[in-house]
Legacy VTK file of the C-alpha trace (Angstrom):
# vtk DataFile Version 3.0
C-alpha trace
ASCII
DATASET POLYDATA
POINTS 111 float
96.694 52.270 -59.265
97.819 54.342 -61.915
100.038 53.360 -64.879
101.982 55.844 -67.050
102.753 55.053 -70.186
105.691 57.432 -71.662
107.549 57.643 -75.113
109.827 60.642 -76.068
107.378 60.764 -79.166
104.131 61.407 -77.213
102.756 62.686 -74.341
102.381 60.609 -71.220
99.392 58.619 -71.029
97.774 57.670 -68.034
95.360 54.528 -67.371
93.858 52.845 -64.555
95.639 49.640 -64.178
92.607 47.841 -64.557
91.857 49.067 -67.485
95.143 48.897 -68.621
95.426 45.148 -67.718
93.467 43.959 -70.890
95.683 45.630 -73.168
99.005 44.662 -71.337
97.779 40.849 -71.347
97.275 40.878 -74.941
100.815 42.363 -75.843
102.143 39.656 -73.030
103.767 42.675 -70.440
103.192 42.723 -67.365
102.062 46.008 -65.435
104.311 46.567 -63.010
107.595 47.390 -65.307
107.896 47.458 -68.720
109.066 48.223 -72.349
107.979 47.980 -75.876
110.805 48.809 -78.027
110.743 50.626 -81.026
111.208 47.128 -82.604
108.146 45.559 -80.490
105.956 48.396 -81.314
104.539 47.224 -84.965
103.487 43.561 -83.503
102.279 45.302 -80.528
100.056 47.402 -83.216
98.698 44.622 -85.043
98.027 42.039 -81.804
96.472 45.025 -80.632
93.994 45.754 -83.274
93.409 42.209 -83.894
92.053 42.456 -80.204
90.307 45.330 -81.425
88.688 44.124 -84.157
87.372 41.020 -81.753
85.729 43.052 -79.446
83.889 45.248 -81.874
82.766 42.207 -83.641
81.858 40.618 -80.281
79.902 43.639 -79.056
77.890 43.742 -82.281
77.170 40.272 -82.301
75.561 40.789 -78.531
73.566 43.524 -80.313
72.283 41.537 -82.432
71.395 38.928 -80.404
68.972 40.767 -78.003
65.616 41.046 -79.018
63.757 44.189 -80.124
62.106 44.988 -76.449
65.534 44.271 -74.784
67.279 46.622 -77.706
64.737 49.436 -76.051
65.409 49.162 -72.777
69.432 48.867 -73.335
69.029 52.032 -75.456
67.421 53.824 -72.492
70.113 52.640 -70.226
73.100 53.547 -72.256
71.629 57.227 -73.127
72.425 57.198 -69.148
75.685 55.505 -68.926
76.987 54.561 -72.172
80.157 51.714 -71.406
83.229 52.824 -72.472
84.451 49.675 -74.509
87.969 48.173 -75.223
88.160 49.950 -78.187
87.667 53.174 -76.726
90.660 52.615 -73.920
93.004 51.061 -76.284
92.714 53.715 -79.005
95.299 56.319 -77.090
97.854 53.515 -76.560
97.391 52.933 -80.286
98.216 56.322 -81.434
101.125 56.052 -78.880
102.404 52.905 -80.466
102.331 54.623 -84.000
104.093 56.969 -82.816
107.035 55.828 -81.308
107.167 52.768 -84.358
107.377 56.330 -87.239
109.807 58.083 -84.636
111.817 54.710 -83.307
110.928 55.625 -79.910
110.344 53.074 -76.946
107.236 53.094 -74.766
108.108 52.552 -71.035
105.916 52.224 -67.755
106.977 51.635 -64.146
110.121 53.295 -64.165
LINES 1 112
111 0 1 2 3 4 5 6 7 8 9 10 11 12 13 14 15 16 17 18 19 20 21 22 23 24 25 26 27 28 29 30 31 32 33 34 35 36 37 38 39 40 41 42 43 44 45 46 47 48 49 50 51 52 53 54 55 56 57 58 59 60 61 62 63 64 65 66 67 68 69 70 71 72 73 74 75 76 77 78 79 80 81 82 83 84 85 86 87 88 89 90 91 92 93 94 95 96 97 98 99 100 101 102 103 104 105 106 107 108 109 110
């Protein structure tokens, strides 16, 4: 299922709810319905890329933590399918966030 996320300040954005799940638990909305206000939108930002920040510093610490033969063979893989990481799908909402906060805009979905 899709979800659309829409402000009068940006574009539509459009995410698998699955991958939008993640980003929805951490800002405590559910997918179905919902609203950030222009209010919401600058704790949004920062529980957001506190989560962020985590998962970067979680994914490097796996890094690390494989050994130099595994590091090789995950190299090989990911020069075939490189995972697209939390980061990656929460950096549009982000920008979407900043966005409406600067403009005073809500971000809706569901409705």
């Amino acid at each position: 299922m899709l979800i659309t996320f829409k402000s009068k300040s940006s574009p539509e954005l459009l995410m698998y709810q699955e991958h939008a799940q993640r980003i929805l638990d951490v800002l405590h909305k559910s997918p179905g319905r919902g609203i950030i206000t222009a209010a919401e939108a600058g704790a949004a930002l920062a529980l957001l890329e506190k989560e962020v920040a985590a998962s970067k510093l979680k994914q490097q610490a796996e890094a690390e933590a494989r050994t130099h033969d595994e590091k090789d063979e995950e190299e090989e893989r990911t020069k075939k399918t490189a995972p697209v990481g939390f980061s990656t799908r929460a950096f549009p909402l982000l920008e979407m966030l900043r966005t409406a906060e600067k403009n005073g805009h809500d971000i809706t979905w569901g409705v």
